[in-house]
MDTraj code that builds the backbone (N, CA, C; nanometers):
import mdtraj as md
import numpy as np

residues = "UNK UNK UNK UNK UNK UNK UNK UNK UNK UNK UNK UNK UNK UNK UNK UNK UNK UNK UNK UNK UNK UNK UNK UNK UNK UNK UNK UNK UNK UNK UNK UNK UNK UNK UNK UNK UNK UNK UNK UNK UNK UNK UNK UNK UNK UNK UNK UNK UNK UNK UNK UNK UNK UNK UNK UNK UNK UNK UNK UNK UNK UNK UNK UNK UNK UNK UNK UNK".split()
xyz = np.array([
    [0.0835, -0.1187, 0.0000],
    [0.0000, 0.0000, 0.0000],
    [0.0878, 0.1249, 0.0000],
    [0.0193, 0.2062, -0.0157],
    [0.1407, 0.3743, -0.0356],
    [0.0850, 0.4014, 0.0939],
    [0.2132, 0.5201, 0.1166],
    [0.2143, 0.5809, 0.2360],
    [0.1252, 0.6868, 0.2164],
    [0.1093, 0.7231, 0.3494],
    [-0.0048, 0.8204, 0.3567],
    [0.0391, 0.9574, 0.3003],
    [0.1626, 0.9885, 0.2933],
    [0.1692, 1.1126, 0.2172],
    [0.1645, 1.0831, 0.0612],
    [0.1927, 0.9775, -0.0101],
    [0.1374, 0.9781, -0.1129],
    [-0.0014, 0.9722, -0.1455],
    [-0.0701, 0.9310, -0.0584],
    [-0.1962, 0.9227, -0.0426],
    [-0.2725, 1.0647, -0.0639],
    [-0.1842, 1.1982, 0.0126],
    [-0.2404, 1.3285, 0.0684],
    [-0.2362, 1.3982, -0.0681],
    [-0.1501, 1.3103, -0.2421],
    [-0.1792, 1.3707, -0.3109],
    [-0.2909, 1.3306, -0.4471],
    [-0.3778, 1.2468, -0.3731],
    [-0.4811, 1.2188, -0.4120],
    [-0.6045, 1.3560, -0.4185],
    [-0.6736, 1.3987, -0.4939],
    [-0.8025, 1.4904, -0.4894],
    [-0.8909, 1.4851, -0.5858],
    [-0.9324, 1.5366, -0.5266],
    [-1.1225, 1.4901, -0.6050],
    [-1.0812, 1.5523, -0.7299],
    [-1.1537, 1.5005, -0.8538],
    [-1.1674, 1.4671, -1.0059],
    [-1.0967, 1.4412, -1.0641],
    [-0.9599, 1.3615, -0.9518],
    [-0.8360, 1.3031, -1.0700],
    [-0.9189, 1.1783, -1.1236],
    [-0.8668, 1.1472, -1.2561],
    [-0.9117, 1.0517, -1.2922],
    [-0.8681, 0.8381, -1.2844],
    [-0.9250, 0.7796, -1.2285],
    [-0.8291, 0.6590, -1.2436],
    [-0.8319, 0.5891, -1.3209],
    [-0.7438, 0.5486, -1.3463],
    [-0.6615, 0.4757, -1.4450],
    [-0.6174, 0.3166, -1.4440],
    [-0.7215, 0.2011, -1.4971],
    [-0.6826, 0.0879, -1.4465],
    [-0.5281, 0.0412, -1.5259],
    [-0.5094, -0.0780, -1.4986],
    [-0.3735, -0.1415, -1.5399],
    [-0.3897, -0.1723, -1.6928],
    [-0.4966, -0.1761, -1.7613],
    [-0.5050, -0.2044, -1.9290],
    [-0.5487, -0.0562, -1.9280],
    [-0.5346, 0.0446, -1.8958],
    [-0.5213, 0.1539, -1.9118],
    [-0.6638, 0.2628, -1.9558],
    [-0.7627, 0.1590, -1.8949],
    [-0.8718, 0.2077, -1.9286],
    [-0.9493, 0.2990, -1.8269],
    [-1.0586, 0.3688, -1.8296],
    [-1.0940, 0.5101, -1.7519],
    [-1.1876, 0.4426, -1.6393],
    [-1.1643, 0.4125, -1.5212],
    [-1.2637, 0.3529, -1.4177],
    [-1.3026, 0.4637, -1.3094],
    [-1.3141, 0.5526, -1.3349],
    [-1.4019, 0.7200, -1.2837],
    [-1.2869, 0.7657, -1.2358],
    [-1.3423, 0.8984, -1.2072],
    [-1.3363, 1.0348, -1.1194],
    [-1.3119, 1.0013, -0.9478],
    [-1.2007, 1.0790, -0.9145],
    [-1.2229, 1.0331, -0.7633],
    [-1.3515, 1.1293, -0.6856],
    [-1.3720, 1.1277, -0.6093],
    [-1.4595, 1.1737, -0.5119],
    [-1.4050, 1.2148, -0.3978],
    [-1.3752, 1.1119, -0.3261],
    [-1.2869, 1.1300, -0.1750],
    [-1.2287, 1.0072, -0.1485],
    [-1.1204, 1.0087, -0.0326],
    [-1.1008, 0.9072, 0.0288],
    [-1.1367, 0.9102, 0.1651],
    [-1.2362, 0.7613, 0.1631],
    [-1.2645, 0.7488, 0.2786],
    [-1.2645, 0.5974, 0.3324],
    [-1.2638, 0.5751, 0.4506],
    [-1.2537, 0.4656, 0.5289],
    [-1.1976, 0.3288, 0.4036],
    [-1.0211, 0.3252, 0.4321],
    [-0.9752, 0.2861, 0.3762],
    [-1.0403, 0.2542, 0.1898],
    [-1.0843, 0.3101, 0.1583],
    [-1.1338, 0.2954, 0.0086],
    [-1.1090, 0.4249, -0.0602],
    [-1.0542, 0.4009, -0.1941],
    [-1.1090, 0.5545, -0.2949],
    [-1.2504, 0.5092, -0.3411],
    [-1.3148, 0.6197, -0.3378],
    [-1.4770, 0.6435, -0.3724],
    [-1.4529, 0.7316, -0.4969],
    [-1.5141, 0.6526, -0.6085],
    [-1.5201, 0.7438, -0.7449],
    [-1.6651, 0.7646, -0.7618],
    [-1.6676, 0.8452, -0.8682],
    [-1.7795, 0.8578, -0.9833],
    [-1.7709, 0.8550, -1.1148],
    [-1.8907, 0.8235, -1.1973],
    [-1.8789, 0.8279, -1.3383],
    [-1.8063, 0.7335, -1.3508],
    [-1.8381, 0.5499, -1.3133],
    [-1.9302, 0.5489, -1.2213],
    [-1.9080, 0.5480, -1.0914],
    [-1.9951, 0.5090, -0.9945],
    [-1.9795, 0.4898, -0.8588],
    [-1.8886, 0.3934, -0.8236],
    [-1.7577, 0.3819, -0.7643],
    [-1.7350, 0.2842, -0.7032],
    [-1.6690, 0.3027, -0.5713],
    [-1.5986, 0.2069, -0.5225],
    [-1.5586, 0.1714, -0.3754],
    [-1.4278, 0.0700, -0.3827],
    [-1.2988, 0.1449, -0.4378],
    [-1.1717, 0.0689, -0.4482],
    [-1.0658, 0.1061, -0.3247],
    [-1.0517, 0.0011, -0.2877],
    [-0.9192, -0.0671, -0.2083],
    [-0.8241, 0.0310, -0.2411],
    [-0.7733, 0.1067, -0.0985],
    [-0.6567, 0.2204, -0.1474],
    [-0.5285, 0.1247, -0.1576],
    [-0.5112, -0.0300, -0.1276],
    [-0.3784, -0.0618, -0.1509],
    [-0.3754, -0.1616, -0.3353],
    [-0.5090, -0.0943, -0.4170],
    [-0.5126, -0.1350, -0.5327],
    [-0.4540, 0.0018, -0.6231],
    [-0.3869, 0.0604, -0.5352],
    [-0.2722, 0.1912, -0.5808],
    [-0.2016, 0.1854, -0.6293],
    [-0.1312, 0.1820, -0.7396],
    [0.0351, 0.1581, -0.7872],
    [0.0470, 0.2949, -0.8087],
    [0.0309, 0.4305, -0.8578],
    [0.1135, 0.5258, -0.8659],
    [0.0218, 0.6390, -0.9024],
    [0.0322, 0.7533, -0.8441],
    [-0.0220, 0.8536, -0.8250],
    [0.0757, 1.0007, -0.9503],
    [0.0050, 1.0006, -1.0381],
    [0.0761, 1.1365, -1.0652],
    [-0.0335, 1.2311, -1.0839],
    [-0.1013, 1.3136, -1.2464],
    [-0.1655, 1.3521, -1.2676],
    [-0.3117, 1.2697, -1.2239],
    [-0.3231, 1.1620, -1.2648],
    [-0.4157, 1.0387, -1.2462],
    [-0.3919, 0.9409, -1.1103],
    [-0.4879, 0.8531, -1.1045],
    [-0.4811, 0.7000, -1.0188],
    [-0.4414, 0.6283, -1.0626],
    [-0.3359, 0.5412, -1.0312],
    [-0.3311, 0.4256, -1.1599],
    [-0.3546, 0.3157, -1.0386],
    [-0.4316, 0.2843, -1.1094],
    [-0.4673, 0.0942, -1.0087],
    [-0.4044, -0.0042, -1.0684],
    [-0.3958, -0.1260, -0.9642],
    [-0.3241, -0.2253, -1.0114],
    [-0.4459, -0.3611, -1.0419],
    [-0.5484, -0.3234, -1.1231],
    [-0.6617, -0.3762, -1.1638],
    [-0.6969, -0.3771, -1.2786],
    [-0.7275, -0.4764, -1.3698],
    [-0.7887, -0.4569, -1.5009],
    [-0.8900, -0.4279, -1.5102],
    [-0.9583, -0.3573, -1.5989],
    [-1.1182, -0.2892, -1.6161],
    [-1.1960, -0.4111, -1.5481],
    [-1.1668, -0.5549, -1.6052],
    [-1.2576, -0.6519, -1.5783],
    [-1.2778, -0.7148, -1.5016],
    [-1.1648, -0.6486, -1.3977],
    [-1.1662, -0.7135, -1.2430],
    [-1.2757, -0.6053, -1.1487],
    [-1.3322, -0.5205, -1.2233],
    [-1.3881, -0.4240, -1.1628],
    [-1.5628, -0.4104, -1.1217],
    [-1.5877, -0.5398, -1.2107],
    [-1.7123, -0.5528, -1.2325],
    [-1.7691, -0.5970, -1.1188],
    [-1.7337, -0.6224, -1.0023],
    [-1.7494, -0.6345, -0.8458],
    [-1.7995, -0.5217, -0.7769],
    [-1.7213, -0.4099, -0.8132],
    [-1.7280, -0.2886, -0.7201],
    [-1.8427, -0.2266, -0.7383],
])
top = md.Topology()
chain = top.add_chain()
for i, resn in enumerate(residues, 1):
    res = top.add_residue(resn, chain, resSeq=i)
    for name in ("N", "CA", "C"):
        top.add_atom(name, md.element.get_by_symbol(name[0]), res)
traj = md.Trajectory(xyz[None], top)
């Protein structure tokens, strides 16, 4: 999982970015251990994090997503 200061540069309407590089929403907030997106709604695991720049990048394929 990332540390919490990488964490602190997370903010609302970055966009995430799964591992086949496809658009799995907008953040919202982070809350109780989860990022909360929109467009659409979901509820991802903050240690499904691999790297924070402009975007989220998760360490998830679009099609592992169909859970959330």
């Amino acid at each position: 999982m990332l540390n919490t200061s990488k964490l602190d540069a997370v903010r609302a309407g970055m966009e995430v970015i799964t591992a086949d590089g496809k658009h799995a929403g907008y953040v919202v907030r982070v809350e109780s251990g989860e990022l909360v997106t929109r467009e659409p709604e979901r509820h991802l695991p903050l240690d499904w994090i691999r790297r924070i720049d402009d975007d989220v990048h998760i360490g998830r394929h679009y099609y592992q997503l169909a859970d959330r």
